[in-house]
Each structure stands twice: as C-alpha cells, then as structure tokens.
C-alpha positions, 0 to 999 in steps of 0.5 A, a space after each residue: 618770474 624769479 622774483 615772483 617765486 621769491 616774493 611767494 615764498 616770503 610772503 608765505 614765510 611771513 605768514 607761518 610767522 605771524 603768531 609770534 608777531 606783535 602789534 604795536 602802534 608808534 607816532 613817526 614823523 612824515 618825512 620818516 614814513 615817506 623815506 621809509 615808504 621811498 626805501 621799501 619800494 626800491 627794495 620791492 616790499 611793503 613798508 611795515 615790512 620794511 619798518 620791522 626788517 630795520 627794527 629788528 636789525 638794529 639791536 642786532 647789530 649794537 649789541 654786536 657793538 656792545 659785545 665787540 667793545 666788551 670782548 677788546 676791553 677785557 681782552 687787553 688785560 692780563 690776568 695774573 693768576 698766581 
C-alpha cells in the first residue's frame, strides 16, 4: 500500500513537470530497449522514465568528474604571489 502511495505522488510530480519536457526521438539497439525495459521493471516504472532518469544523471555525474579533476589539477600548484 506504501508503494501505491509513492508511485501516485511520483506520477503526480511528473505531470506538474511536463511542461518543461522535450520530446526527442532516438535509434537504440534492441538489446539496449530490452536491458532497459528488463532494469525499469525491476525498479517498478515505466521505461521511457527510466531512459530519461539515466540520461539525466549521467552528465551529472562527468561533469562531477570533470570538476573533481579540475579542482585536484589547479589545487596542486602553488601560486607564488609576490
């Protein structure tokens, strides 16, 4: 019953969230759709959502990647301000 809930309130938050949604069309092999399809099903949601939850958390997280490879690159070198 819990889940049910929670699954409502989500689904409910997409929707107040789908102004700001694009529609795009993308080619994917067929082995990709069913692993996809195969993941979103353990997770219990449908899986356009969950091709959108991994397309947006990946550049997330490479340009965490980025900034923590930047920040250890300039933060080893020593600024002589004299």
């Amino acid at each position: 019953m819990v889940i049910d809930v929670v699954y409502f309130m989500y689904i409910q938050c997409q929707f107040q969230h789908m102004e700001k949604l694009k529609m795009i069309s993308i080619r994917l092999y067929e082995t990709d759709t069913q692993l996809l399809k195969t993941l979103a099903g353990e997770i219990g949601i449908p899986y356009q959502t969950y091709i959108r939850k991994v397309l947006r958390k990946h550049p997330t997280k490479q340009l965490k990647l980025i900034r923590r490879r930047y920040r250890t690159k300039w933060s080893d070198r020593k600024i002589n301000l004299e």
